[in-house]
N, C-alpha and C positions, 0 to 999 in steps of 0.2 A: 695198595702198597703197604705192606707188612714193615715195620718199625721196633728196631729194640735202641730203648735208652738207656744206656751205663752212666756210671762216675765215680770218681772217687775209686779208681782199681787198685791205687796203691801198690803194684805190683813192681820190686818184688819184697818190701817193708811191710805187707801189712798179709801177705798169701807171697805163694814162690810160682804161684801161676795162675792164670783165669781158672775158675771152675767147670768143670766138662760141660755142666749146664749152661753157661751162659755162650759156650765156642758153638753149640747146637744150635742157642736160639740165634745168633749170628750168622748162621750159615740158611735161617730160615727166613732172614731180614732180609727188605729190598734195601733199606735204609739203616747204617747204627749211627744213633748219636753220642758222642762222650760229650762229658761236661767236664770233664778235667782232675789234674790230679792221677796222672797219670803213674808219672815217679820216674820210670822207664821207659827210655826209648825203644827197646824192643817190643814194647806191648803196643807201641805204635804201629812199628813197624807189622808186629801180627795182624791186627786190626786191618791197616791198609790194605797187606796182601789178600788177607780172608773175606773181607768185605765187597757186597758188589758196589755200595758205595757208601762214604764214612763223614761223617761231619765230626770236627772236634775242635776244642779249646783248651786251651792251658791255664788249670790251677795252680794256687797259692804251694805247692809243693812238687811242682816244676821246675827246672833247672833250664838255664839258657840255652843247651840242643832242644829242647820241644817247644821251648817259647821261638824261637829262632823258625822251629818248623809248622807252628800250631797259632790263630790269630787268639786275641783276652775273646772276642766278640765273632761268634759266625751268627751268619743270615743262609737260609735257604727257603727257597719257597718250593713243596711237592705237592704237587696236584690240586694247585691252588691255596694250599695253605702256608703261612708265611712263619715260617720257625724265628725263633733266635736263638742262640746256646751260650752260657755265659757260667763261669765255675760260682759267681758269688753274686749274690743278692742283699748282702747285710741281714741285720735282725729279724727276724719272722713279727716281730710287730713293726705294722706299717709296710708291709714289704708290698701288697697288691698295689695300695697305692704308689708306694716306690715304681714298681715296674711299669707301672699306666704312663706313670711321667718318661721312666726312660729308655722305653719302647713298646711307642707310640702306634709304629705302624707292623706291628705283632700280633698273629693270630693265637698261638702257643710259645712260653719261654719256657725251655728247658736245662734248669740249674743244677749244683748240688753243692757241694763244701759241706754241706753238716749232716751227713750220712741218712739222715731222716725223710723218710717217703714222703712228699708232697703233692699235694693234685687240689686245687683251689681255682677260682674265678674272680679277677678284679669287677671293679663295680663295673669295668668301659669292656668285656670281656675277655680281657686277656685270660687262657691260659695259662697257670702257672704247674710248671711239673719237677719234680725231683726223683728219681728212681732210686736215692738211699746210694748204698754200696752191695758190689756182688760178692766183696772181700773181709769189710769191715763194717761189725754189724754196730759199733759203740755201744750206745743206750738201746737201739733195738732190737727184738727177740729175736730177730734172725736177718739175715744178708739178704739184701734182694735188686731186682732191677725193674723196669717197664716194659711193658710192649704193648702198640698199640697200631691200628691201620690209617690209613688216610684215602680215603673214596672221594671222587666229584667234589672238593671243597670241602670235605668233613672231617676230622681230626673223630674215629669213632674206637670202641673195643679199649680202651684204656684200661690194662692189667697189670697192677702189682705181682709179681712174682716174688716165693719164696726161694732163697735158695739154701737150703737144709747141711746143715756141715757134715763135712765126708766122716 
């Protein structure tokens, strides 16, 4: 099962549309997850249609239509592996142990709010992942997102992607 993670699209404040590259790798996912932060309910509404199936949540720069349509907390478990997808983690110190305590029965959490690509292991395993932005690159040298597969219980293939400005 093939996996792309976004977040943080900002669309249409921070880009005026997804980038050609990320509607590709989208169309090449069984699964997309957003981590929120959307902006716009049209990027939703793309997402949904073009998606064969979409997990998402609403970040800190959401507006009450996507919080309305979008839970703070999703859970999925594919192919035995048990997601959770959540926009904000707090501070990057302490944050593994933060997640151990408040999800507990998580195999991978996948976050974002602070643009910056993450991939780490709590001490109790948890996964933690961030894919940045495909839009907004901040402090980092370039835009990007995740992709990754999920086989027999295994979360495996975990790749940062660049995404290069037009």
């Amino acid at each position: 099962m093939k996996l792309l993670l976004i977040s943080d699209t900002h669309v249409p404040k921070r880009a005026r549309s997804l980038p050609a590259q990320v509607l590709t790798a989208m169309d090449a996912a069984d699964v997309v997850i957003h981590a929120g932060d959307w902006v716009d309910a049209a990027t939703l509404d793309l997402l949904e249609e073009r998606s064969r199936r979409l997990v998402g949540v609403y970040g800190n720069n959401d507006g009450p239509e996507l919080r309305r349509r979008l839970p703070e907390v999703a859970r999925v478990e594919l192919d035995g592996v048990r997601f959770a997808v959540v926009h904000e983690t707090g501070p990057a110190t302490g944050r593994e142990l933060r997640c151990d305590r408040d999800f507990p029965d998580t195999d991978v959490l996948v976050f974002g709010h602070s643009h910056i690509p993450w991939d780490t292991a709590s001490p109790h395993g948890l996964r933690l992942l961030n894919p940045g932005s495909p839009t907004d690159r901040r402090r980092q040298p370039v835009c990007t997102y995740l992709t990754a597969e999920v086989a027999e219980g295994r979360l495996t293939d975990v790749a940062l992607v660049p995404v290069p400005r037009p």
